[in-house]
C-alpha positions, 0 to 999 in steps of 0.5 A: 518467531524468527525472521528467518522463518519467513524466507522463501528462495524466488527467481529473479526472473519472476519479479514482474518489471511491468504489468501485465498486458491487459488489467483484469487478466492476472492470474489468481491462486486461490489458497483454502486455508481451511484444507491447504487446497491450492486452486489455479484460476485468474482474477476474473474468477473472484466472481464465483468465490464471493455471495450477496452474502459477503462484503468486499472492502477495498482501499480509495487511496489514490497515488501521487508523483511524489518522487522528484529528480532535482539540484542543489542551485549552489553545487548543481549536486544532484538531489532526489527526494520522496514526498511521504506525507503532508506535515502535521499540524503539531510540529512535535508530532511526526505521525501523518494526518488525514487532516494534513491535506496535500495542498500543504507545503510542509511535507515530510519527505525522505533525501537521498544525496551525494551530499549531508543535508542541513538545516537551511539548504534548498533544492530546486526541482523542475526543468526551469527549476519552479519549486523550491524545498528548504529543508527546515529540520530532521525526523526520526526516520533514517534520510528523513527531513521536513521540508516547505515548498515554495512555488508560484503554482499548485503544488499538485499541478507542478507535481503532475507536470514532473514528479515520478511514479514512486514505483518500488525500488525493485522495480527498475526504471530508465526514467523515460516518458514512455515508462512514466506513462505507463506508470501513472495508468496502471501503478493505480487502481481503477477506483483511486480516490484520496491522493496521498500514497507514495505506493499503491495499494497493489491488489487492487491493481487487477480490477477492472470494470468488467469485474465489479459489473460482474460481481453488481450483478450478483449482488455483492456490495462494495465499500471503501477506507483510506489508508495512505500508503508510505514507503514502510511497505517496502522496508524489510524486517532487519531484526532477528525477532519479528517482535522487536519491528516497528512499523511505520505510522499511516494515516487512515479513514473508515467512513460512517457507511464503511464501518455500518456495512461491516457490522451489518455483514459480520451479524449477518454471518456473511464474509469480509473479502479485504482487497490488500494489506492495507485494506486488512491493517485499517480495519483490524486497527480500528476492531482493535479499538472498538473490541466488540463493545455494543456488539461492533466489530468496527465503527467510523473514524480517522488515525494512524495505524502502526499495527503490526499482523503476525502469526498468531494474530487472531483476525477480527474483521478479516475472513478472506483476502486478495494480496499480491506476491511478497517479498521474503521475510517482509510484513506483507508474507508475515500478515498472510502467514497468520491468516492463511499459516506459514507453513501453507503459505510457503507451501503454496508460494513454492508452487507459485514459483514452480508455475511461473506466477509473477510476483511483487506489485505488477504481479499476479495475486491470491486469494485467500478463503 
């Protein structure tokens, strides 16, 4: 299929900037693939479209300052960097690791500069300039370095202290405190656990506590998987085909109680609802791996998923799924267009721009049966 393909006109002004005043009040378009009937409800509502019988799986994965503003001390040239993913422990392996921890130093990081990076230069970061990164050798990825850090503290807490939200590029921010604060609260969802992301899993950003009593007391279950999120998530798709894109690698976890649940609910016949593309990317790499043996449709474990959904994928975890608005001709609307068929999706994005839904990661969301 063409790129081309996947290409929707969106006002600019329907990019939301910030989130929306309350968590939990977010419009939902509700799309049944099935018919191509199109519902207008909010987010609160997911209650009534999910039963005892089905299960929702949502992505822990908790989001880190890892956008650091700093120097290099010998120019005083500015320098910013974006720390991706802790380094693995096989230097000739640039994959990330779940079993490379964020209390490592090594990170694979991308640099922006007014200047060409080489092997051997540092950068200092923080207002009495604490931590050090020396760039030890290139990667693969355009901008990409391994770097060590050097600091007399936990590198966490120095990140807490002044590290950034890694919002996504569309996302305009001045850099004030005011923003940062914003930021820190709600570009996380309620339930983020695993640090490691440098972008939120965003569909689970409308959730609140109110929703997940509701949906208690009905009875729904609810699991998780990690899937740290890298910034590939906001890379678009260049090439004429979509067949010919690479993902990027992304390090994810599908404990033993996750994968038990699943199997239980699929033999059951009840519904998996997946909260997000990251959400839907893990589980169908691990169905993948298991494809149906001994009567799974998933089982328990860690890797990096590269895996890429397009029509005509055919989904074997999946049922249903809330996603927020994507961006054209990216991987995101590609997922959902096989899921849901481009035509409908196009269709029902139409709508969504003719009824002033916000769009991208602060903003509404939709559901799809």
């Amino acid at each position: 299929m063409k790129t081309r393909q996947f290409w929707y006109p969106l006002p600019e002004r329907l990019i939301a900037q910030h989130p929306a005043e309350k968590r939990g009040t977010e419009k939902m378009m509700v799309l049944h693939r099935a018919t191509g009937v199109v519902e207008h409800r909010h987010i609160a509502d997911i209650v009534e479209y999910i039963t005892a019988n089905d299960l929702l799986v949502v992505n822990d994965t908790k989001v880190f300052p890892a956008r650091l503003i700093g120097e290099w001390p010998d120019t005083h040239g500015a320098v910013e960097l974006l720390m991706v993913n802790a380094a693995p422990m096989d230097a000739d392996d640039e994959r990330p690791s779940m079993t490379a921890g964020t209390d490592s130093l090594r990170w694979n990081c991308i640099i922006g500069s007014g200047r060409k990076c080489r092997e051997g230069q540092v950068a200092s970061f923080g207002p009495k300039g604490e931590l050090k990164a020396t760039l030890l050798k290139p990667l693969s990825g355009i901008g990409m370095w391994q770097v060590e850090f050097a600091c007399s503290r936990p590198l966490m807490d120095l990140l807490d202290e002044f590290g950034r939200t890694p919002v996504p590029p569309y996302v305009k921010r001045e850099g004030t405190a005011e923003e940062e604060k914003e930021d820190r609260e709600r570009y996380q969802t309620i339930y983020a656990r695993e640090v490691g992301s440098v972008a939120a899993p965003t569909a689970g950003l409308h959730f609140t506590p109110e929703i997940f009593a509701a949906l208690d007391a009905k009875g729904v279950k609810r699991v998780a998987v990690t899937l740290h999120v890298g910034p590939g998530t906001f890379r678009p798709v260049k090439a004429e085909n979509i067949e010919d894109h690479q993902m990027d690698f992304e390090a994810f976890t599908v404990p033993p109680e996750t994968a038990e649940a699943i199997n239980e609910c699929k033999a059951r016949g009840g519904r998996v609802f997946c909260v997000g593309s990251t959400t839907v990317r893990t589980l169908e790499t691990v169905a993948a791996a298991v494809d149906g043996k001994d009567g799974r449709v998933v089982e328990a474990g860690s890797g990096a998923s590269d895996i890429f959904i397009y029509p005509p994928y055919r989904f074997r975890v999946c049922d249903c799924m809330l996603t927020n608005f994507h961006l054209p001709q990216s991987t995101l609307l590609m997922m959902i267009s096989a899921l849901a068929g481009r035509e409908r999706v196009l269709c029902s994005y139409a709508l969504a721009v003719r009824n002033n839904y916000m769009f991208f990661s602060y903003g509404d969301c939709m559901l799809i049966v």
